[in-house]
C-alpha positions in Angstrom: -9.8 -2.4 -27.1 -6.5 -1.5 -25.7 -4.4 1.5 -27.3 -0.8 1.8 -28.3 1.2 4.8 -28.4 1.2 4.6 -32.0 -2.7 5.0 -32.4 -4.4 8.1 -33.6 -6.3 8.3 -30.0 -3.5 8.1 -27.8 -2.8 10.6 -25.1 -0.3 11.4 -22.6 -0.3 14.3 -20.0 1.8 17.1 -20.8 2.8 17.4 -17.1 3.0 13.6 -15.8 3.4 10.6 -17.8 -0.5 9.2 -17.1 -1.6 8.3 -20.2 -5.0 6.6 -21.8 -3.4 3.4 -21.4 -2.6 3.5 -17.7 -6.6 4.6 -17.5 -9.2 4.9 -20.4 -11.4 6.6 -18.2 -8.2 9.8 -17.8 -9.3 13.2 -18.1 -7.3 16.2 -19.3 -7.8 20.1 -19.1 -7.4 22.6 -22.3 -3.8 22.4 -21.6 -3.6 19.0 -22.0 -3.0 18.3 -18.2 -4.4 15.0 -16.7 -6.7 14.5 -13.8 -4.3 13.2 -11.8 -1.9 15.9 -11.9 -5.3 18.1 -10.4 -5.9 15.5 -8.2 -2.0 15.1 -6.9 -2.1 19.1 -6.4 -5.1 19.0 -4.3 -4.0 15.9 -1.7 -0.7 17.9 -1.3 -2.2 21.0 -0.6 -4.8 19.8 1.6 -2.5 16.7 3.7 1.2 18.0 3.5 3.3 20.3 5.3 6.7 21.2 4.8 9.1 23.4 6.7 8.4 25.1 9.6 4.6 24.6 9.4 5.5 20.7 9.2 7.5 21.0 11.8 5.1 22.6 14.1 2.6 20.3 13.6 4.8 17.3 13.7 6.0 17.6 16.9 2.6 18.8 18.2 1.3 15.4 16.9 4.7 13.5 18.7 3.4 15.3 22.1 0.1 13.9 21.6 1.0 10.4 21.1 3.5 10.3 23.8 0.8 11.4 26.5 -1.9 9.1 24.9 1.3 6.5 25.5 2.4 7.7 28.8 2.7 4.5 31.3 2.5 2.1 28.8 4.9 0.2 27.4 4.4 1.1 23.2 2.8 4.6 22.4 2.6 3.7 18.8 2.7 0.8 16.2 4.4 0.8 13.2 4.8 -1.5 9.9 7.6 -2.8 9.2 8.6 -4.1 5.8 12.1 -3.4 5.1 11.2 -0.9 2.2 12.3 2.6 2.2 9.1 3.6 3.4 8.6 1.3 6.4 12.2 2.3 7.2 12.0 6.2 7.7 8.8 5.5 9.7 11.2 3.6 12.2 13.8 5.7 11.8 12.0 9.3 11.9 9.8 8.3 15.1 12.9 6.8 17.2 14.2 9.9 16.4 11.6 12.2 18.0 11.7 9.3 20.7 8.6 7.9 20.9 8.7 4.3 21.7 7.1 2.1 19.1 6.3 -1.5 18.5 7.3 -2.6 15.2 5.0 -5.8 13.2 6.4 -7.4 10.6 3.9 -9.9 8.4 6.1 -12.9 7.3 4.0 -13.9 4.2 7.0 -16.8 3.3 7.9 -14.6 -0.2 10.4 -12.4 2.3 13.6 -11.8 -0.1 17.1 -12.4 1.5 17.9 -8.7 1.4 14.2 -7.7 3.4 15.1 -9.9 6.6 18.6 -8.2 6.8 17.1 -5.1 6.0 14.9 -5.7 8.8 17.2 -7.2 11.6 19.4 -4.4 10.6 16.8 -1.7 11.5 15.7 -3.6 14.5 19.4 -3.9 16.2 20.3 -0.3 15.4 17.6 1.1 16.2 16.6 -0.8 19.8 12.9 -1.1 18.7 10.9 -4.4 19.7 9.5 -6.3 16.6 6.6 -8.5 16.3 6.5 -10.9 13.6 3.1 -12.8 12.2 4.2 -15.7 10.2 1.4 -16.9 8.3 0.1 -20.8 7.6 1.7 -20.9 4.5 -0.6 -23.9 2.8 -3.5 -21.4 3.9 -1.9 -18.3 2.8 -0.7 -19.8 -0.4 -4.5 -21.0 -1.0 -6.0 -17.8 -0.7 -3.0 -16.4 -2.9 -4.1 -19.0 -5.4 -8.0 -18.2 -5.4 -7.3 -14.4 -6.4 -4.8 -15.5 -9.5 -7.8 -18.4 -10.3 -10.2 -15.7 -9.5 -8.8 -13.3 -12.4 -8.9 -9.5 -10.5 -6.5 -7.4 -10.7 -5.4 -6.8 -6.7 -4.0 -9.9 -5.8 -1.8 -7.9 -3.1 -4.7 -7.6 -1.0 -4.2 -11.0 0.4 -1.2 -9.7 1.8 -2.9 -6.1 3.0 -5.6 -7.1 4.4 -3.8 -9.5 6.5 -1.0 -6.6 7.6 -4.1 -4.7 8.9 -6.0 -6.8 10.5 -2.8 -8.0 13.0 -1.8 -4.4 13.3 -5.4 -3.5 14.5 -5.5 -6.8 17.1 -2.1 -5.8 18.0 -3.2 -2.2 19.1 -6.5 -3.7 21.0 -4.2 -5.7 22.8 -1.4 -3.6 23.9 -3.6 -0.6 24.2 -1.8 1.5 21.5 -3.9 3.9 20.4 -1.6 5.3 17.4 -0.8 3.5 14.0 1.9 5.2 12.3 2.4 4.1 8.4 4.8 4.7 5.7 1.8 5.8 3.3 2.4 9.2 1.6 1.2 11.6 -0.8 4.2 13.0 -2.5 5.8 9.8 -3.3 2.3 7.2 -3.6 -0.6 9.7 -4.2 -1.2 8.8 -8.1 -2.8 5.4 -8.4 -5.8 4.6 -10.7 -8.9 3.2 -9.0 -9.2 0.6 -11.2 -5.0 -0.8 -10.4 -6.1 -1.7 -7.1 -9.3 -2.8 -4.5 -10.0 -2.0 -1.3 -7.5 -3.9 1.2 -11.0 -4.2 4.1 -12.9 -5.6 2.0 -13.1 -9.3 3.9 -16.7 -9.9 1.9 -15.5 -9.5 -0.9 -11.8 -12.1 0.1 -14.3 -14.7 1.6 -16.2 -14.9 -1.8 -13.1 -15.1 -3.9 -11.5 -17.9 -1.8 -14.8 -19.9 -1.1 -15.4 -20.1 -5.3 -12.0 -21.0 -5.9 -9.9 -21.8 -2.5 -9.4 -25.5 -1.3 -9.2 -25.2 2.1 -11.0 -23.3 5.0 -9.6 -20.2 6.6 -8.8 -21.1 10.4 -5.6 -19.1 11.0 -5.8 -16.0 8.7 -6.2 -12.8 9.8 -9.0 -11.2 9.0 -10.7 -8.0 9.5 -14.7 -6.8 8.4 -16.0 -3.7 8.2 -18.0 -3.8 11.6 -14.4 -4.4 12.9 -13.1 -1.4 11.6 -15.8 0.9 12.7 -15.2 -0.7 16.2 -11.8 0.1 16.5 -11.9 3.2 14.9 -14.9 4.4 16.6 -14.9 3.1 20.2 -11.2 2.2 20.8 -10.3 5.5 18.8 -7.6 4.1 17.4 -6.0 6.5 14.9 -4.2 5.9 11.8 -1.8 8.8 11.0 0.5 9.2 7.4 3.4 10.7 9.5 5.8 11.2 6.0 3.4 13.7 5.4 4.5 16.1 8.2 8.0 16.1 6.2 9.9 17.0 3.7 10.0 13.7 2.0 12.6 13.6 -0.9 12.9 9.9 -1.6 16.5 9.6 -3.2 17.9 11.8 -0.4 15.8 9.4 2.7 17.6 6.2 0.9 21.0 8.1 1.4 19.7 8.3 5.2 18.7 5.1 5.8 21.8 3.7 4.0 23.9 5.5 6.3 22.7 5.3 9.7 20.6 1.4 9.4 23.0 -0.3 6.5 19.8 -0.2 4.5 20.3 -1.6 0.7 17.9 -0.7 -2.3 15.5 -3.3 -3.6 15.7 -2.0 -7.2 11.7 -1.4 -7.3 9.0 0.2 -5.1 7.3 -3.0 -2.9 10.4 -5.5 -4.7 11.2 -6.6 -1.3 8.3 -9.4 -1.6 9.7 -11.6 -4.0 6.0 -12.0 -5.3 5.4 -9.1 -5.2 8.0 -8.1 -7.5 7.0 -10.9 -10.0 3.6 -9.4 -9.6 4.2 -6.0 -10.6 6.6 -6.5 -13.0 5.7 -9.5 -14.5 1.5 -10.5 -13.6 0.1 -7.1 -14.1 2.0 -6.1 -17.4 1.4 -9.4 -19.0 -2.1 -9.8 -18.1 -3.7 -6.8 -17.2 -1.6 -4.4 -19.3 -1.0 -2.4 -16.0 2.5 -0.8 -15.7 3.1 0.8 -11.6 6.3 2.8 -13.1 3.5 5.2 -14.9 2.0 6.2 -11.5 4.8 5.9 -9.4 7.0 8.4 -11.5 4.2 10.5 -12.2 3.6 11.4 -8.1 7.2 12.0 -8.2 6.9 14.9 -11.2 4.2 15.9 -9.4 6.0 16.4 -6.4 9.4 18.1 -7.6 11.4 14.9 -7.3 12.3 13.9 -11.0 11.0 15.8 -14.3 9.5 14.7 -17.2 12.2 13.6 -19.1 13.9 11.3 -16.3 10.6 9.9 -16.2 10.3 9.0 -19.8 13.8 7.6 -20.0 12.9 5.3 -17.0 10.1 3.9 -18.8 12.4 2.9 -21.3 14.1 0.2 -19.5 12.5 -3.1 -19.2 10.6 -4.3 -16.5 12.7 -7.7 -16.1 16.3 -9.0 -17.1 15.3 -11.9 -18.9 17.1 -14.1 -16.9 16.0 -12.8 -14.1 12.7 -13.0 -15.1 13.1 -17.0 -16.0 14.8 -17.7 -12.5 11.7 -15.7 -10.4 9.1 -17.3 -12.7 10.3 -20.4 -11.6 10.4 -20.1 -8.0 7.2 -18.4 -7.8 5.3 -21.5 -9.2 7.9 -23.9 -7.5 6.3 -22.4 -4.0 3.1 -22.2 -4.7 2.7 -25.5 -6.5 1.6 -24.2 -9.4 2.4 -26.1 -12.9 3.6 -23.6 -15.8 1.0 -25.0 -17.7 -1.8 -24.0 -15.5 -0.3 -20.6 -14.8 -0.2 -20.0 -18.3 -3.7 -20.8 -18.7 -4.4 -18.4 -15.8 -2.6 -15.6 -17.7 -4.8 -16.1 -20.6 -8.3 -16.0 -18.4 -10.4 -12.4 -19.3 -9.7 -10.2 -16.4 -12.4 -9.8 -13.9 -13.8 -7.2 -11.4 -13.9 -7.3 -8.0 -17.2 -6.1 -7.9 -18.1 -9.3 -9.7 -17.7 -10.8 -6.2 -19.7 -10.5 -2.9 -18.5 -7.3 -1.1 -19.5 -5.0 2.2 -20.3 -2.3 0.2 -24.0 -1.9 1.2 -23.3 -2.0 4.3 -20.4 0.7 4.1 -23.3 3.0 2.3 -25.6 2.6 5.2 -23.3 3.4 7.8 -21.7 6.3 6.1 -25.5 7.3 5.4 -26.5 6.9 9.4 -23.0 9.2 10.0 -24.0 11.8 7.9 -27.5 11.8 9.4 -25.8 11.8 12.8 -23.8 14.8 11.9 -26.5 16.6 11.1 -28.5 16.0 13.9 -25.8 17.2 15.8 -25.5 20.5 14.1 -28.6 21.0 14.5 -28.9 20.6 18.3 -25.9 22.9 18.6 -26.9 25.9 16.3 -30.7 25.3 18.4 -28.8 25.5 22.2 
């Protein structure tokens, strides 16, 4: 059963916007404060420094890397989308001149304003990009099994793509640092059942091979003995480097606009033309699953917007109707999909991922064996 705002059961925090429509499973405190607020409080307190403190430990951190990097050509790889995010990364890090390599995934849904965002960053900047363009048949197949599959994170097609060359990339060039745009006070809030695990390559193979048409031969990929490789014995290390700043989003687009002739999207992740029709159009429709609720909440919970701004943006609609026609139509022009089918596709019962093969077992074992590990290792020390 899904709730309106109108039933007797409805909730909303007092602080955020969360509600029990975003997440059934929401909590809230005597106060009528969510879990998410809580939980947003915690991460910032325990993975974000501001002022002088940030400032300290950011440039500590730019030493670091530099050394690790010293006599190489890149000391750090970075993502590079074209979103505000992405951008700041390129920006902030040439500015504490560190020398990075930028990858771009070219996933052929790029919109017109992303690849000038992007050779504008590039140019003014002087950073060396590398760009994976994708088979599109085979992209656009696996794309096709996760909307044929049902589940709800179709993006991870994309994701799990993104990391997989990033980490192959940093093997090869012998970077050990991967510097992303992910962030607490402007992404923390997300509920776990919006999204699946981007690593999960069990669980991609299953989807594609039940409803896919072709094999995968040039697709990156990336498995969970992969990761523990590079993360354990290459000691490559991922760092959220917008967390050792004061990140205030509207005032970083008035940066970015300045100094790399960076123009606004108009949504978070809306420079992927799919990805636009996919939050703003797939999710709601289907899965009843509106990003704007989490997305304004962090920034509430992080001092960037109150309440009320928040409420009043969540009274605009998702799409221009026009808009929404025109996008709808180029999104099953390209991937060959009749309106017909799609529809029928919109109309399927949503299903889990778990539903689908996944490496979860064998995560449990190894975080199990690490644990153990750990322990053993206390012990020796407190015994010596």
């Amino acid at each position: 059963m899904i709730l309106s705002t109108s039933d007797p059961g409805y909730r909303q925090c007092t602080v955020s916007i969360m509600d029990n429509i975003a997440d059934p499973d929401i909590r809230f405190d005597e106060n009528g404060v969510c879990n998410y607020y809580h939980e947003y409080k915690a991460a910032e307190a325990a993975n974000v420094w501001k002022g002088e403190e940030g400032s300290k430990k950011l440039e500590a951190l730019i030493r670091q890397i530099k050394q690790r990097g010293n006599g190489k050509k890149y000391d750090c790889l970075i993502g590079l989308s074209g979103g505000v995010d992405s951008t700041y990364v390129a920006y902030l890090v040439k500015q504490h001149g560190l020398r990075p390599l930028a990858v771009h995934f070219d996933n052929g849904w790029n919109s017109e304003l992303a690849v000038m965002n992007i050779e504008n960053i590039v140019k003014k900047l002087n950073i060396d990009l590398y760009t994976l363009v994708v088979d599109w048949e085979e992209f656009k197949d696996i794309q096709l099994a996760y909307l044929k599959a049902s589940v709800v994170d179709i993006e991870v097609v994309s994701d799990h793509a993104i990391f997989a060359t990033m980490y192959k990339l940093a093997k090869e060039k012998k970077i050990g640092y991967i510097l992303s745009g992910t962030n607490v006070v402007t992404e923390h809030i997300m509920p776990p059942g919006w999204l699946y695990s981007k690593m999960d390559f069990a669980n991609l193979k299953d989807i594609h091979r039940k409803f896919g048409t072709r094999k995968i031969r040039t697709y990156p990929t990336f498995d969970f003995k992969k990761y523990i490789y590079y993360s354990s014995l290459l000691r490559l290390i991922p760092i959220s480097i917008l967390n050792y700043i004061d990140y205030r989003k509207e005032e970083i687009k008035k940066i970015i606009s300045r100094e790399l002739n960076w123009r606004d999207y108009g949504g978070k992740h809306y420079e992927s033309r799919f990805t636009k029709f996919y939050q703003a159009y797939i999710l709601p429709e289907k899965f009843k699953i509106d990003k704007r609720k989490a997305h304004l909440s962090t920034l509430i919970c992080s001092g960037q917007i109150t309440r009320t701004q928040a409420l009043d943006e969540m009274k605009k609609p998702l799409y221009d109707t026009a808009e929404l026609k025109l996008d709808k139509e180029y999104v099953l022009k390209k991937l060959g999909l009749p309106e017909e089918e799609f529809e029928n596709i919109m109309q399927l019962a949503p299903r889990l991922h778990s539903d689908f093969n996944s490496d979860r077992a064998i995560k449990e074992k190894y975080m199990k064996l690490l644990k153990r590990t750990q322990r053993f290792r206390k012990l020796l020390k407190i015994a010596s």
